[in-house]
DOLUM-596257 format. One line per field, with one value per residue (C-alpha): residue number from 1; residue in one letter; chain; x, y, z. Coordinates in steps of 0.25 Angstrom, whole numbers, plus 2048, in hexadecimal, padded with zeros to 3 digits. Example, Ala and Ser with C-alpha at 12.3 -4.5 7.8 and 13.67 -1.06 7.14 Angstrom:
<koldrens>
nr	1_2
rest	A_S
kette	A_A
X	831_837
Y	7EE_7FC
Z	81F_81D
</koldrens>
This chain:
<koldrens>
nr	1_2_3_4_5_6_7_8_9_10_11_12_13_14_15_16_17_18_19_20_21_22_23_24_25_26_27_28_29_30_31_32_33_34_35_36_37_38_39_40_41_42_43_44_45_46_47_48_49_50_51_52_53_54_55_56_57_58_59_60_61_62_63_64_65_66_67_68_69_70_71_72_73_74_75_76_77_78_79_80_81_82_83_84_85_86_87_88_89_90_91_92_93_94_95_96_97_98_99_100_101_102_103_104_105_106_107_108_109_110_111_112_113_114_115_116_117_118_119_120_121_122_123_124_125_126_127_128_129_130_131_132_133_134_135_136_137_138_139_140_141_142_143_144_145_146_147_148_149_150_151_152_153_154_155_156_157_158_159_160_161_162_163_164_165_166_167_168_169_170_171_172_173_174_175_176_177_178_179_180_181_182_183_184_185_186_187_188_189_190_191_192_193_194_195_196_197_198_199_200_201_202_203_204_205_206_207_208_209_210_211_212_213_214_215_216_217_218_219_220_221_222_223_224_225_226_227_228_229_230_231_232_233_234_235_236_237_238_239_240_241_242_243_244_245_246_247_248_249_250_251_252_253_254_255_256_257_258_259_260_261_262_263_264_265_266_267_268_269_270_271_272_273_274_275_276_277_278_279_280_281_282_283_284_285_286_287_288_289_290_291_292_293_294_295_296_297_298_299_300_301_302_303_304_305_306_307_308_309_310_311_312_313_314_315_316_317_318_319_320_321_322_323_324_325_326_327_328_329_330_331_332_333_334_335_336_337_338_339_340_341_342_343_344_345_346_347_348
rest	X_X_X_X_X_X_X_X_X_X_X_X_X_X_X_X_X_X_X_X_X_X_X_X_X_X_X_X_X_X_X_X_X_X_X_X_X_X_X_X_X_X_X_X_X_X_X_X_X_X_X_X_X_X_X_X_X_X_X_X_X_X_X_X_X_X_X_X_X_X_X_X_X_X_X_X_X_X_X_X_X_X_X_X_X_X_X_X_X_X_X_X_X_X_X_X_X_X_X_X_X_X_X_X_X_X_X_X_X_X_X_X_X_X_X_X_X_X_X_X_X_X_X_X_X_X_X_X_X_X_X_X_X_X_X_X_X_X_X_X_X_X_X_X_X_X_X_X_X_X_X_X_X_X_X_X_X_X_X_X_X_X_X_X_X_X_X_X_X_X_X_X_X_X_X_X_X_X_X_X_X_X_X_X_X_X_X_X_X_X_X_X_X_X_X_X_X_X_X_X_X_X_X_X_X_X_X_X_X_X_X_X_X_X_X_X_X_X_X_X_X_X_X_X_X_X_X_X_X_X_X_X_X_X_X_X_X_X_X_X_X_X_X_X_X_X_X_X_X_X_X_X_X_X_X_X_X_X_X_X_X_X_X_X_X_X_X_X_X_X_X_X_X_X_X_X_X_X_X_X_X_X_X_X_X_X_X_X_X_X_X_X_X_X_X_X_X_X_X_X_X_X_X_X_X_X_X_X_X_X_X_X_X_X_X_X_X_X_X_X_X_X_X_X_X_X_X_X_X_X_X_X_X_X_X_X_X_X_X_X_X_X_X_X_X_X_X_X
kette	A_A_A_A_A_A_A_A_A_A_A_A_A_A_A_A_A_A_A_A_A_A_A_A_A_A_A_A_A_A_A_A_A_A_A_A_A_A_A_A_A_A_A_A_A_A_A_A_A_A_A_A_A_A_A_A_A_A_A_A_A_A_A_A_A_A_A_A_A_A_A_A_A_A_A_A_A_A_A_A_A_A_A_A_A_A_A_A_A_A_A_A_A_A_A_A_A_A_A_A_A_A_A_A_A_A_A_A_A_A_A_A_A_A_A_A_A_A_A_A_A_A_A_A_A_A_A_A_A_A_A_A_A_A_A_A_A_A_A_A_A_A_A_A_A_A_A_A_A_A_A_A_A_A_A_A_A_A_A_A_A_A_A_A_A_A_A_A_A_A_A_A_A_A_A_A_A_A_A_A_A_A_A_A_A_A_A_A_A_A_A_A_A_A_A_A_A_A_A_A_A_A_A_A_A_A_A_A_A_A_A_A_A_A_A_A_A_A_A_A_A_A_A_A_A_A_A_A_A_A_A_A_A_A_A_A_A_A_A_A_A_A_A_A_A_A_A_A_A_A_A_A_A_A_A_A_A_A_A_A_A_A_A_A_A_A_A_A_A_A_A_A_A_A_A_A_A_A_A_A_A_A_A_A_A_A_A_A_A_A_A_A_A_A_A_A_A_A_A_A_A_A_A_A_A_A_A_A_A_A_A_A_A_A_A_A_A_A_A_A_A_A_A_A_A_A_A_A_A_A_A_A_A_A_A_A_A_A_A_A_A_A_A_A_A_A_A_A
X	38E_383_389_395_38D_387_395_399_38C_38E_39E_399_38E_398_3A5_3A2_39C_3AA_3AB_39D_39B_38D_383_37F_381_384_392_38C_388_37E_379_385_382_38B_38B_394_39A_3A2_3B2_3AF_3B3_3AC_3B7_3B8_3A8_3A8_3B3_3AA_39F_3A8_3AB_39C_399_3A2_39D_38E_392_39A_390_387_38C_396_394_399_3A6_3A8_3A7_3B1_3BB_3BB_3BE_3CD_3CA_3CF_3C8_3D0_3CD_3BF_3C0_3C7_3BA_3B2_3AC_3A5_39D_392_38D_380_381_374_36F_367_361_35E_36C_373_37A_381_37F_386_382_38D_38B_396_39A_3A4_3AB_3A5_3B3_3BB_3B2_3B2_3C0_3C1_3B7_3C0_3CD_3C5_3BE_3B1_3A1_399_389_381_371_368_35D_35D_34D_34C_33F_33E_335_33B_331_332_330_32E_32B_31F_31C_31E_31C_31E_319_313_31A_328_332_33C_331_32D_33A_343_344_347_352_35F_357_363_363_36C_35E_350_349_339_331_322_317_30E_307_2FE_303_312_30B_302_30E_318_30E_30C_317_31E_321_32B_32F_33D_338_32E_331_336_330_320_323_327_320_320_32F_335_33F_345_34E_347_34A_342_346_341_345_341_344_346_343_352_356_35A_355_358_356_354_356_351_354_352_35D_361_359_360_35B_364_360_366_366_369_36A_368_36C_364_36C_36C_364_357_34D_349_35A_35B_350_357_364_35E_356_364_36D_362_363_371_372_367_36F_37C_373_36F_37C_384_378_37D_38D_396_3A4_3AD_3B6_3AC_3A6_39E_39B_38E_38D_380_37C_375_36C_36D_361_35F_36A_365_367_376_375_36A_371_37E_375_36F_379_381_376_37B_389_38A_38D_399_39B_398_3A1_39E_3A2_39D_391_38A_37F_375_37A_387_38C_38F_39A_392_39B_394_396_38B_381_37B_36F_371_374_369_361_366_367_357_356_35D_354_35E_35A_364_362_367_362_368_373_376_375_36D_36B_361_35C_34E
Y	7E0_7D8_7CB_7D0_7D4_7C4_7C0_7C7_7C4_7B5_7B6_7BD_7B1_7A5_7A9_7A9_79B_796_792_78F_78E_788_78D_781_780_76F_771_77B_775_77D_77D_777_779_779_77E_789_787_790_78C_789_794_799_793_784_785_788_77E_774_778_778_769_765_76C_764_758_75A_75E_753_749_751_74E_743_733_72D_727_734_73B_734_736_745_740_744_751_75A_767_770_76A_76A_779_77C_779_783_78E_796_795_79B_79D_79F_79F_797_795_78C_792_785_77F_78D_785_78F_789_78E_78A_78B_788_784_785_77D_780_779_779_774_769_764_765_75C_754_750_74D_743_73B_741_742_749_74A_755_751_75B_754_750_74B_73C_736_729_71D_714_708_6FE_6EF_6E6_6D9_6D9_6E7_6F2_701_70D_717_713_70D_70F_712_718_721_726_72A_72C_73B_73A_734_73D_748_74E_74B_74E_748_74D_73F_741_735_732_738_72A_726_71B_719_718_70D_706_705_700_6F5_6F2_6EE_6E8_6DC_6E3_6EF_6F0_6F3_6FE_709_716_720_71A_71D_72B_72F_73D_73C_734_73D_73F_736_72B_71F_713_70E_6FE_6FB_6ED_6EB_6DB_6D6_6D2_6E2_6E4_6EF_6EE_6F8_6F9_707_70B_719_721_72C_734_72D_721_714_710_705_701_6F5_6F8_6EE_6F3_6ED_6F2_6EB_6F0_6FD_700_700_70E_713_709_70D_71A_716_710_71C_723_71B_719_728_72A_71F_726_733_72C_727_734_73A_72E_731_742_741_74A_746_752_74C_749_757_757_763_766_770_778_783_78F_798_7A5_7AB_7B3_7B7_7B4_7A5_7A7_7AD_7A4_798_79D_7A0_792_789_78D_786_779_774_769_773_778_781_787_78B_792_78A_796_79E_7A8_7B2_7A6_79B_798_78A_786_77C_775_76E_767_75B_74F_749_750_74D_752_761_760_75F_769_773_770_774_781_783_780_777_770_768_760_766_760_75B_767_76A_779_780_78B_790_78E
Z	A2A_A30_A2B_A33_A3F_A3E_A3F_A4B_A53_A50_A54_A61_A64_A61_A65_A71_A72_A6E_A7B_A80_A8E_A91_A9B_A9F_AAE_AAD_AB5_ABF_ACE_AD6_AE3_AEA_AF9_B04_B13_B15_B23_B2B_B28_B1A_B11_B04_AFC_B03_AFF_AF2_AF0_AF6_AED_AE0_AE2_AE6_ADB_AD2_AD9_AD6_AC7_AC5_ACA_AC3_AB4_AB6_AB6_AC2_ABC_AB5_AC1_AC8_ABD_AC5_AD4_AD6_AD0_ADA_AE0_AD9_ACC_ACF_AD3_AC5_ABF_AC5_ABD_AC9_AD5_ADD_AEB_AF1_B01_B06_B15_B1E_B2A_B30_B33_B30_B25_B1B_B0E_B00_AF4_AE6_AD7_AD2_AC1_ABA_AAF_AA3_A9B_AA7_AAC_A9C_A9C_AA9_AA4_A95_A9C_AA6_A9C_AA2_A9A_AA4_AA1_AA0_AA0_A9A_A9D_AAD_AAE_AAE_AAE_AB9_ABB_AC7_AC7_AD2_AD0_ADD_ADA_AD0_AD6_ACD_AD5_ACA_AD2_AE0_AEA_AE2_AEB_AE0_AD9_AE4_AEA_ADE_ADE_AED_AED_AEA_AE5_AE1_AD3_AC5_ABE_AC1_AC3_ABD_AC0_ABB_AC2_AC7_AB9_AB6_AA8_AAF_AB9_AAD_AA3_AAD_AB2_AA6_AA4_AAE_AA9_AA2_AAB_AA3_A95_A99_A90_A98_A8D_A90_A9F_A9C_A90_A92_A93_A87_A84_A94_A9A_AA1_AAC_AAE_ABB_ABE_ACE_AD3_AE1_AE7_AF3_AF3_AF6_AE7_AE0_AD1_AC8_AB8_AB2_AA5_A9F_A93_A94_A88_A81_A84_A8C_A97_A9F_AAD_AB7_AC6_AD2_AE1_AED_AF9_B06_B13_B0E_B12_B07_B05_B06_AFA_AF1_AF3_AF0_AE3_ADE_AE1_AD8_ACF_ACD_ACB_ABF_AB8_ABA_AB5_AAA_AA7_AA7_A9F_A94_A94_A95_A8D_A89_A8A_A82_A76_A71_A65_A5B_A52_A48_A45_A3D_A44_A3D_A3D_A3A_A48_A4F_A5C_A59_A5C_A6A_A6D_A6A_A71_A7D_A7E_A7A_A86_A90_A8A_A90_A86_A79_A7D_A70_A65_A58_A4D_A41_A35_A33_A2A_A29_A2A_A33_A3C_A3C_A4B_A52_A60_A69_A72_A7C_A7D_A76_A68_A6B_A79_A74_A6B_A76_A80_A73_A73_A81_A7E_A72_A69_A5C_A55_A4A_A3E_A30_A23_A2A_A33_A41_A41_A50_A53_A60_A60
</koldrens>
């Protein structure tokens, strides 16, 4: 009897993650403002907000050439993807502007299904803190801190942000190891400039300005884990010095974003499965691991393969990168490891 009892709980749990919808909020835009004037009707502004929204999510988890694979998608289409939306009315009392604000969902299924028949990865970053040094060499002059235009200004420019830009607090080891070295600026090693960040994603940034208005610029990344290394060539022209230094630190931003994204792309079209073996020492573990998994959008669901009085034996389709779910799983205090030559998960 209590056996059966065990087989019914677990059939309850997991047949219900047959098709499991993650609670992640990835394909969910907020705080989409807009002014709510007189002749506009509630329906003409939610449709206005449905494709800003789109807009911002699109540019918010695609490449640029991917996205542009979307642009003679029509509103209707656009409006087919929608899971809901919602309204908070908003007022300024300075300009008697009436302002709305929306959050608008799409549908996760619908939005991959668009995505497979366009040929479409889109990237989903987990970790959105990227830890900056621009350094700026003029002549023989090098300026790390002080006087450095680009590290004083760089999160002040388009503060609108999909990454959270961290830069170094001024640090006399910083200003000793890169004098040191600067004979050699381009071999400095990124993990002794940020040492209490080794396992973040980092950016070096070298930008060396001419007399001749040409600004280049070397990048040097670890993303991932990965290096990335970049070389830039600006041209100021007719503009003035301080609209050009902006411009820089503003593309500069969006290739480390797009290098960011490129380095945590999922192809649709490429799921892979695990399987693991659960323990079942304490019930618990299955609602728990329900309960958690579905904060992570990348898993997209679970089977049940067989399972005893002891153990269950589990199917994981999930999108990306291994090592990547591994991760995420961590965040979610899940472990998942490999004994003996099998995958075992617990909730910790």
């Amino acid at each position: 009897m209590k056996t059966l009892k065990q087989i019914i709980f677990i059939l309850v749990i997991f047949l219900k993650t047959e098709t499991l919808l993650s609670k992640n909020n990835l394909f969910s835009v907020n705080n989409i403002e807009l002014e709510k004037k007189e002749k506009v009707t509630n329906n003409a502004l939610a449709e206005k907000a449905i494709q800003k929204g789109f807009d911002q999510l699109i540019e918010k988890i695609l490449l640029k050439e991917d996205s542009e694979k979307l642009s003679d998608l029509s509103f209707a289409s656009i409006k087919q993807l929608v899971t809901y939306y919602q309204i908070t009315k908003l007022s300024e009392e300075e300009d008697s502007k009436e302002l709305v604000n929306f959050s608008v969902t799409f549908d996760k299924d619908k939005i991959h299904n668009l995505f497979f028949v366009r040929g479409i990865s889109y990237s989903e970053i987990s970790d959105k803190e990227l830890y900056i040094l621009p350094i700026l060499i003029k002549g023989e002059e090098i300026f790390t801190f002080n006087n450095n235009y680009f590290y004083e200004n760089w999160n002040g420019v388009n503060e609108k942000n999909l990454i959270e830009f961290n830069l170094p607090i001024e640090n006399i080891e910083i200003i000793h190891y890169v004098n040191k070295n600067k004979k050699n600026l381009i071999n400095l090693e990124i993990r002794d400039l940020f040492k209490e960040y080794t396992n973040k994603n980092l950016a070096l940034i070298f930008i060396e300005q001419s007399k001749k208005d040409v600004t280049k610029v070397y990048i040097k990344t670890k993303i991932q884990g990965k290096n990335i290394s970049k070389n830039f060539t600006f041209k100021r022209k007719d503009l003035k010095a301080e609209i050009f230094n902006e411009k820089i630190i503003k593309d500069l931003k969006l290739e480390l974003v797009n290098l960011i994204k490129s380095a945590n792309l999922i192809d649709i079209r490429t799921p892979s499965f695990l399987n693991v073996k659960l323990d079942l020492n304490k019930k618990s573990n299955l609602v728990i691991l329900k309960s958690r998994i579905k904060n992570i959008d990348s898993i997209e669901n679970i089977y049940v393969q067989d399972f005893n009085k002891d153990s269950m034996n589990l199917r994981i389709k999930y999108l990306g990168k291994l090592d990547k779910i591994i991760n995420q799983l961590q965040k979610e205090n899940i472990n998942l490891s490999l004994i003996r030559d099998q995958w075992v998960i617990k909730t910790l």
